[in-house]
DSSP file (Angstrom, degrees, kcal/mol; ACC not computed):
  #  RESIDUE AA STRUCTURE BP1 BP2  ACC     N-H-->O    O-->H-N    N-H-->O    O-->H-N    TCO  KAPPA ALPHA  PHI   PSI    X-CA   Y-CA   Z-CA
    1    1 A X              0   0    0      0, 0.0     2,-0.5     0, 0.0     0, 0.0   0.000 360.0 360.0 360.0 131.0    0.0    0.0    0.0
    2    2 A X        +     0   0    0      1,-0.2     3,-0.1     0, 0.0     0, 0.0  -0.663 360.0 169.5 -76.4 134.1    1.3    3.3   -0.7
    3    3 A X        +     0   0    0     -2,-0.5     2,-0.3     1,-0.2    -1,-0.2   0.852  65.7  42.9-110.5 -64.3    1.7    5.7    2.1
    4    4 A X  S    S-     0   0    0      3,-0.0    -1,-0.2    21,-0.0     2,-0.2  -0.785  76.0-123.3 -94.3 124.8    3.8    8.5    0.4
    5    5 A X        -     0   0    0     -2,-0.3     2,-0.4    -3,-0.1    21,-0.1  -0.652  40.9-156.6 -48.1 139.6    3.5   10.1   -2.9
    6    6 A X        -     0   0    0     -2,-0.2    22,-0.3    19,-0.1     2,-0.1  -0.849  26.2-111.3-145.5 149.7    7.1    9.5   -4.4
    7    7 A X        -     0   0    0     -2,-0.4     2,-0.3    20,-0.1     5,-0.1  -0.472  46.5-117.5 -57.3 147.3    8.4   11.3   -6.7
    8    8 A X    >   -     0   0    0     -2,-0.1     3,-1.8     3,-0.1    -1,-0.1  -0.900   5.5-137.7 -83.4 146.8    8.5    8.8  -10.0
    9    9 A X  T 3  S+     0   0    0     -2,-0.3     3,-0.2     1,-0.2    -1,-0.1   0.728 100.5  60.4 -55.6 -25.2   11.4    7.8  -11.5
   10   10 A X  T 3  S+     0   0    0      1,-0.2     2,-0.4    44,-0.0    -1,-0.2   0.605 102.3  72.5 -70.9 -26.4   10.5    8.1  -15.3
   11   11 A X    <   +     0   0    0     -3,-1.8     2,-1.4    42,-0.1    -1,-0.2  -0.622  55.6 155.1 -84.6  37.7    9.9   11.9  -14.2
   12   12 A X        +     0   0    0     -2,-0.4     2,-0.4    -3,-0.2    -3,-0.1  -0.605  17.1 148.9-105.1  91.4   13.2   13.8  -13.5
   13   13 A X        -     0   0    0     -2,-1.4     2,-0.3    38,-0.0     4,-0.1  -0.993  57.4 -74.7-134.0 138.4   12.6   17.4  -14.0
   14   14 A X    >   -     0   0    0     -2,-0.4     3,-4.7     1,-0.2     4,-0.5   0.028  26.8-149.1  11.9  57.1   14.2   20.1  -12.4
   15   15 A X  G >  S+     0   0    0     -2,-0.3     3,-0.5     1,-0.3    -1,-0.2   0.665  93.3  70.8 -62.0   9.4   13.1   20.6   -9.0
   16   16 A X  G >  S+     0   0    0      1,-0.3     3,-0.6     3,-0.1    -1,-0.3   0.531  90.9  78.4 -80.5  -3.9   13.8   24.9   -9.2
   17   17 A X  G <  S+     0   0    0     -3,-4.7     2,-0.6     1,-0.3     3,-0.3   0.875 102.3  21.1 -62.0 -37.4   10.8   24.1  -11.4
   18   18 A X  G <  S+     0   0    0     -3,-0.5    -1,-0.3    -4,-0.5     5,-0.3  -0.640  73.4 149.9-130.1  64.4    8.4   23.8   -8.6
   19   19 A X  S <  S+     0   0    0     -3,-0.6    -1,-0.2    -2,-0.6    -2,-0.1   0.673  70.2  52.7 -86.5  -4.7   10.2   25.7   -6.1
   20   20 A X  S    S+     0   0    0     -3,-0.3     2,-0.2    -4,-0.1    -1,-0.1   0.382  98.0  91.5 -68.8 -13.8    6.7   26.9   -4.2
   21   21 A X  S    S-     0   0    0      1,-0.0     2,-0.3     5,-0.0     5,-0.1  -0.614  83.1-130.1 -97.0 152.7    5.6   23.4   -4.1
   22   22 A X        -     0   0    0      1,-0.2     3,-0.4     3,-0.2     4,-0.1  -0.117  30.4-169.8 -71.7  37.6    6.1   20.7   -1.3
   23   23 A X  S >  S+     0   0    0     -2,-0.3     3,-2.1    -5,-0.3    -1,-0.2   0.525  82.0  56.2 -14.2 -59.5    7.6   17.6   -4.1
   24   24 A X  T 3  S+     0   0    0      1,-0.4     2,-2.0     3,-0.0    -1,-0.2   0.641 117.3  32.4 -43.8 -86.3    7.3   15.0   -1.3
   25   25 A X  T 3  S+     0   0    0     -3,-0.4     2,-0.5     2,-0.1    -1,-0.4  -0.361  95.7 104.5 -97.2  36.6    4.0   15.7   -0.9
   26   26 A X    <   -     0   0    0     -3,-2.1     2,-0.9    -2,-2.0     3,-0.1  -0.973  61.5-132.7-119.2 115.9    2.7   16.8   -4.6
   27   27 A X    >>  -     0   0    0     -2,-0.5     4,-1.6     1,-0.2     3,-1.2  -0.760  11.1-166.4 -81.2 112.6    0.5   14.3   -6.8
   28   28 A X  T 34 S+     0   0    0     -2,-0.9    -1,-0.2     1,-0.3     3,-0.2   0.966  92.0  57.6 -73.8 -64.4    1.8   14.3   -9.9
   29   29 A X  T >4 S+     0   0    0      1,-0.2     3,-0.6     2,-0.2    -1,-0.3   0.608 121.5  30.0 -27.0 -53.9   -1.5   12.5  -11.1
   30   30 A X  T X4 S+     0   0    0     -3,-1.2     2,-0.6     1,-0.3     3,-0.5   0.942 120.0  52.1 -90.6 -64.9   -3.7   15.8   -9.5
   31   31 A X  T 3X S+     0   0    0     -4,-1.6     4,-2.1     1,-0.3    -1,-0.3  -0.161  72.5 109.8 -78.2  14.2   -1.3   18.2  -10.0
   32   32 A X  H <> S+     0   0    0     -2,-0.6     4,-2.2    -3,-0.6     5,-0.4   0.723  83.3  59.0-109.2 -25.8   -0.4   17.5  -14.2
   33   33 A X  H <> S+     0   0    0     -3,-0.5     4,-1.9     2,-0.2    -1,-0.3   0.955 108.5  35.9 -35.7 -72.3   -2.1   20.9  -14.8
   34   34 A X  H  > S+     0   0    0     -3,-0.2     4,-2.4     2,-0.2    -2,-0.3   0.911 116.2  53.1 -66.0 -52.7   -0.1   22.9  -12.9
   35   35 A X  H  X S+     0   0    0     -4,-2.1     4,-0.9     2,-0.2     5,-0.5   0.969 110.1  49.1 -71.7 -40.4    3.1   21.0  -13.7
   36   36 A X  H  X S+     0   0    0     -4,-2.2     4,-3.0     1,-0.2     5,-0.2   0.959 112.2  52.9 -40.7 -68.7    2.4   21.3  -18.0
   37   37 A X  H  X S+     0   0    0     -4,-1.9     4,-1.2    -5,-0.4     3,-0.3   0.758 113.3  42.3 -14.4 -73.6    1.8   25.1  -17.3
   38   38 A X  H >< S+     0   0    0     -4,-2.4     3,-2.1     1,-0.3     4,-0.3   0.719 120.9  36.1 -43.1 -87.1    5.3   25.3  -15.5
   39   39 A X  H 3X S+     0   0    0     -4,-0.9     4,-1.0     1,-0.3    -1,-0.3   0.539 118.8  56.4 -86.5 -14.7    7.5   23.4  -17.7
   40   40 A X  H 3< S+     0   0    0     -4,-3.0    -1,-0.3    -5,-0.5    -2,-0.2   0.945 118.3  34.2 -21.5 -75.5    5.4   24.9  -20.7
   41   41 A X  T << S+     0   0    0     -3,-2.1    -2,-0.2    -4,-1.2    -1,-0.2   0.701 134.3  20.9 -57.0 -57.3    6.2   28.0  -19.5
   42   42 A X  T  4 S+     0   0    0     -4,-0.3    -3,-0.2    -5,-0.1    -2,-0.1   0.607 100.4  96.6-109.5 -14.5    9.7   27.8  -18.1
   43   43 A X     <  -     0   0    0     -4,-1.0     2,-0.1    -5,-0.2     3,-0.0  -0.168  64.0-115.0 -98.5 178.8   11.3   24.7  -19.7
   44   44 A X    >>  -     0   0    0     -2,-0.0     4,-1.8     1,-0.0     3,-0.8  -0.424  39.4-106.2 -89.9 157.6   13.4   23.4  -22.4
   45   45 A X  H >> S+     0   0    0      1,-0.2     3,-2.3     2,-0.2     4,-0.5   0.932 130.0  57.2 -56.7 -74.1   12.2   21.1  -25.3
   46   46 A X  H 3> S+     0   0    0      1,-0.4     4,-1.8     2,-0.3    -1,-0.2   0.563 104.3  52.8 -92.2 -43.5   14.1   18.4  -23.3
   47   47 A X  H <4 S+     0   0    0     -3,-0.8    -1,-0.4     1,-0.2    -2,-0.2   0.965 116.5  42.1 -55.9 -52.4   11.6   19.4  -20.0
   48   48 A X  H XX S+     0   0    0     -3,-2.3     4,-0.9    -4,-1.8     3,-0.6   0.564 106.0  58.1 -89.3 -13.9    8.6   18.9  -22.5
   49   49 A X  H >X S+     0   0    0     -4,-0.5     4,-2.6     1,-0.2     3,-1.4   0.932 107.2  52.8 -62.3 -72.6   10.0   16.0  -23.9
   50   50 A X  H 3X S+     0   0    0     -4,-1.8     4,-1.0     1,-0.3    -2,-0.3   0.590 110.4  40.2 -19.0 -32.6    9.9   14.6  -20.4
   51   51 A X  H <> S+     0   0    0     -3,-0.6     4,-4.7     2,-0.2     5,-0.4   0.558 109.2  61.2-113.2  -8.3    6.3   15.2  -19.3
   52   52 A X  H <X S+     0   0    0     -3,-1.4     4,-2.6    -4,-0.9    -2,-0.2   0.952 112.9  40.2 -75.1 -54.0    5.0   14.1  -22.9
   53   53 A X  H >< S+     0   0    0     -4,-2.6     3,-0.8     2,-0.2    -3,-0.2   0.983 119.6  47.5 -62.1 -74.3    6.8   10.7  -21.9
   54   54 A X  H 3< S+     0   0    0     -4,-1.0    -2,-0.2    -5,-0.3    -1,-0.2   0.802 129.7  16.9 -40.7 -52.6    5.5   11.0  -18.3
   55   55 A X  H 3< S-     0   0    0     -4,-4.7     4,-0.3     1,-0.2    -1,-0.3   0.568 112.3-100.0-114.8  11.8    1.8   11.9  -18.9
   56   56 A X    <X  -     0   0    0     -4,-2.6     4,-1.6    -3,-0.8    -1,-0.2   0.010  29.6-100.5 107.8 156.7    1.3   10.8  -22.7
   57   57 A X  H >> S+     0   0    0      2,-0.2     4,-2.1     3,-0.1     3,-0.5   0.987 124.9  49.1 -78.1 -69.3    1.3   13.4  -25.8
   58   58 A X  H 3> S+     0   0    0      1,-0.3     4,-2.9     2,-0.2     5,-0.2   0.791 102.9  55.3 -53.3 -49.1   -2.5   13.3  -25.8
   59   59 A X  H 3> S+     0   0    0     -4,-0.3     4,-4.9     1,-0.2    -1,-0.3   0.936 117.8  44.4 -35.6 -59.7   -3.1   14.0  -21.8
   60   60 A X  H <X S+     0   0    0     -4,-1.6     4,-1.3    -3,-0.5     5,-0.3   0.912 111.3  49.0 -59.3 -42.0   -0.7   17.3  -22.7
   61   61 A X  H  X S+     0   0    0     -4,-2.1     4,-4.2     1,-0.2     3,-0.3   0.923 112.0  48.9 -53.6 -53.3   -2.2   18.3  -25.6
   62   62 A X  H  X>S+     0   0    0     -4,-2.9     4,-1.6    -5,-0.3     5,-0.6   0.900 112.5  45.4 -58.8 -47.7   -5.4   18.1  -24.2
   63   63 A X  H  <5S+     0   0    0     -4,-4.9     5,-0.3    -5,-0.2    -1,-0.2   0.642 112.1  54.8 -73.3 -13.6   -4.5   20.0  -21.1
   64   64 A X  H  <5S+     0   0    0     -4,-1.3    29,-0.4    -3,-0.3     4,-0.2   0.702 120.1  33.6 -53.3 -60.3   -2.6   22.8  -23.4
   65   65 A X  H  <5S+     0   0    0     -4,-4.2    27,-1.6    -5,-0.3    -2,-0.2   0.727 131.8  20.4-107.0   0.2   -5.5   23.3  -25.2
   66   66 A X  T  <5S+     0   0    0     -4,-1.6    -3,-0.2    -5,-0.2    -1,-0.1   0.355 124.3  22.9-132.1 -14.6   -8.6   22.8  -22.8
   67   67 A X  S   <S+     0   0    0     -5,-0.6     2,-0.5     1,-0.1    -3,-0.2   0.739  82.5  95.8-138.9   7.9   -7.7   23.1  -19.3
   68   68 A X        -     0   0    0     -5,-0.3    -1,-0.1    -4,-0.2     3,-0.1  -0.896  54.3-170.2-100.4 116.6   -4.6   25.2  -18.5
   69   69 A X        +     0   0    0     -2,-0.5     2,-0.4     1,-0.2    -1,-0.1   0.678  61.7  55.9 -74.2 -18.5   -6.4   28.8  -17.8
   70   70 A X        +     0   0    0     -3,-0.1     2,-0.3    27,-0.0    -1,-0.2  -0.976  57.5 150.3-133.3 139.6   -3.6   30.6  -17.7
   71   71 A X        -     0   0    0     -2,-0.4     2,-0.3    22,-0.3     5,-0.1  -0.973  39.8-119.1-141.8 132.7   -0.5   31.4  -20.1
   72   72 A X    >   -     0   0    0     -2,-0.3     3,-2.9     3,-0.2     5,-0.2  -0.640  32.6-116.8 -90.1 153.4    1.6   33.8  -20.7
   73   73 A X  T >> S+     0   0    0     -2,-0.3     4,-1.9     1,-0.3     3,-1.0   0.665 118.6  47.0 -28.2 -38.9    1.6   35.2  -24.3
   74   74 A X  H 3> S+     0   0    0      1,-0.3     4,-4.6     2,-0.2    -1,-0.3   0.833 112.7  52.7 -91.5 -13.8    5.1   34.1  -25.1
   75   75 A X  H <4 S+     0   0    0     -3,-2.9    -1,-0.3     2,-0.2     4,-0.3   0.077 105.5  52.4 -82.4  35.0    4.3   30.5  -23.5
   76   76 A X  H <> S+     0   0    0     -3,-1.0     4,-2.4    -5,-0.1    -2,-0.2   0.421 110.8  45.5-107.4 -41.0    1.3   30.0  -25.6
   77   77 A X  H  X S+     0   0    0     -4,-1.9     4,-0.8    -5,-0.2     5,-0.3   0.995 114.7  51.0 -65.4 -46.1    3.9   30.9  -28.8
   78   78 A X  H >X S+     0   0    0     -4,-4.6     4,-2.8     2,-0.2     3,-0.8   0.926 113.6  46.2 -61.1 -40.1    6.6   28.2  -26.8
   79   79 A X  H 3> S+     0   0    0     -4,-0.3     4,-2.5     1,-0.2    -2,-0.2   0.998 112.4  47.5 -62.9 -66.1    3.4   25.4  -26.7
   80   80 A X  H 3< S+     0   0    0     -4,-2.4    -1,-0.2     2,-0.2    -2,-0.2   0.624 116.6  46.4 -60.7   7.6    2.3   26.1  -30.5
   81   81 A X  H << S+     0   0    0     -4,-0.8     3,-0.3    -3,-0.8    -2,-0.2   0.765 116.7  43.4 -95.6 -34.7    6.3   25.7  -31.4
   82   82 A X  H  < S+     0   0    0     -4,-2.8     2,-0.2    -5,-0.3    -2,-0.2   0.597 129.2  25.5 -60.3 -28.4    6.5   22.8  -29.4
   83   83 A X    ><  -     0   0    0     -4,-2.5     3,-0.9     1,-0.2    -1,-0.2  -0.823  68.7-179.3-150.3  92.7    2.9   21.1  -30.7
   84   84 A X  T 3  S+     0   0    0     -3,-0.3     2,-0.9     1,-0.2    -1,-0.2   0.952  71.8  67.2 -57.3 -84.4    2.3   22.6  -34.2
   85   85 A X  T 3  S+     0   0    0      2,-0.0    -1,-0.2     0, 0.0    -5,-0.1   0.463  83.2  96.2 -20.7 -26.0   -1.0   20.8  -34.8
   86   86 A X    <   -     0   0    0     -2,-0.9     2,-0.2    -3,-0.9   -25,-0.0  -0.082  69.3-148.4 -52.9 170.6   -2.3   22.8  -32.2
   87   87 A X    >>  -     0   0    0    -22,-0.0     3,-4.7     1,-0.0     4,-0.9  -0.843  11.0-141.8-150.0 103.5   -4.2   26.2  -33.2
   88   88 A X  T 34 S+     0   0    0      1,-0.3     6,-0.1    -2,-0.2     7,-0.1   0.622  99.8  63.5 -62.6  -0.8   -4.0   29.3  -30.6
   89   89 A X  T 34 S+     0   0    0      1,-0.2    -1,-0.3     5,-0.1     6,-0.0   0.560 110.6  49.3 -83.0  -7.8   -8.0   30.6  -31.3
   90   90 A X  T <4 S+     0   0    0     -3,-4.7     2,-1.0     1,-0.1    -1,-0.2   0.770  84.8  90.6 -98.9  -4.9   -8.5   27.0  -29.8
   91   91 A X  S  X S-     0   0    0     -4,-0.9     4,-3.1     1,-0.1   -25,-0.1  -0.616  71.0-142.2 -95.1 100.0   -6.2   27.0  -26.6
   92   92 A X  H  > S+     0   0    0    -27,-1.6     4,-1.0    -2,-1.0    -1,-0.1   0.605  98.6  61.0 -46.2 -22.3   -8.5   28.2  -23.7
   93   93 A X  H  4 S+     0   0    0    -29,-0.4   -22,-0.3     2,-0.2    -1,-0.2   0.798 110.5  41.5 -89.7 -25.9   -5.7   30.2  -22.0
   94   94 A X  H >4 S+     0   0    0      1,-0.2     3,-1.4    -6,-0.1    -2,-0.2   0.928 110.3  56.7 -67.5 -27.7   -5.5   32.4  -25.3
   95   95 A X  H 3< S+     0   0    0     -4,-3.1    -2,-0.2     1,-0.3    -3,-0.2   0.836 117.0  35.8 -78.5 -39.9   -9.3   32.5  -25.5
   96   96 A X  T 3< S+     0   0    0     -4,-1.0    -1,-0.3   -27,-0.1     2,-0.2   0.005  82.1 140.6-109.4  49.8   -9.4   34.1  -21.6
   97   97 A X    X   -     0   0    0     -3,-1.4     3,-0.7     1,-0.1    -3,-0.1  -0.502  50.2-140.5 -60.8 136.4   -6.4   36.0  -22.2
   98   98 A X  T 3  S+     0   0    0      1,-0.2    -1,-0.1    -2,-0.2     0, 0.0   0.949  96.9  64.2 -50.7 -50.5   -7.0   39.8  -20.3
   99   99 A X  T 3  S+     0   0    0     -3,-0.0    -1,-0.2     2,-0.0     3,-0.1   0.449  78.1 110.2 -65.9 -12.3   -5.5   41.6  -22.7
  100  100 A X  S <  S-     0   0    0     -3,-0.7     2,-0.3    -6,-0.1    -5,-0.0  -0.043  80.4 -96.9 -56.0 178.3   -8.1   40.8  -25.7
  101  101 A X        -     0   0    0      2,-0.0     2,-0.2     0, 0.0    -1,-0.1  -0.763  39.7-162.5 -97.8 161.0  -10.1   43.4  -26.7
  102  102 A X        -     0   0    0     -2,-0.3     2,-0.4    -3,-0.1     3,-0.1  -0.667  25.8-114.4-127.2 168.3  -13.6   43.4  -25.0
  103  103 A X        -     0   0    0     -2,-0.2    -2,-0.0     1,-0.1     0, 0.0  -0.916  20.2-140.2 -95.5 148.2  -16.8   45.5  -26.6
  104  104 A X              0   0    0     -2,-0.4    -1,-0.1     1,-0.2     0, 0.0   0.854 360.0 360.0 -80.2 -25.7  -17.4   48.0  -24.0
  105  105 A X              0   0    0     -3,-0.1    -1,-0.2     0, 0.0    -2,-0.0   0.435 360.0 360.0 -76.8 360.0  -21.6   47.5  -24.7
């Protein structure tokens, strides 16, 4: 029976990634949101190779383009360089971006 979340081995990313986080005590199953974002965000092709093997190409894609709310502009350009097939009017964190224009009526 497992007691502790443990880090997995298959997983070996940077832990200055997630320095605001507990690691011992993070479920990478819960947590796959927040960690795409990050290494999205922060990381090297090498990072993204790395969570693509950890949580499957689709899982990411899917969380890239449907459930991650926030990105910053220039990680939404690093995710479509990284997963061409993607399309940024579909990626939910460009779609609630602040910065769009709104009509003021």
């Amino acid at each position: 029976m497992k007691t502790e979340n443990e880090i997995r081995p298959s997983f070996d990313f940077d832990p200055t990634f997630f320095w605001d986080y507990d690691l011992a005590a993070m479920d990478l199953d819960k947590a796959y949101k927040s960690i795409i974002a990050r290494i999205v965000e922060r990381g090297s092709k090498d990072d993204i190779e790395k969570i693509v093997e950890f949580y499957t190409y689709e899982k990411v894609m899917i969380a890239i383009r449907d459930e991650i709310h926030f990105l910053p502009n220039y990680a939404i350009d690093r995710a479509l360089e990284f997963f061409p097939e993607l399309k940024k009017e579909e990626m939910h964190c460009y779609l609630n971006r602040k910065d769009k224009p709104y009509h003021w009526i």
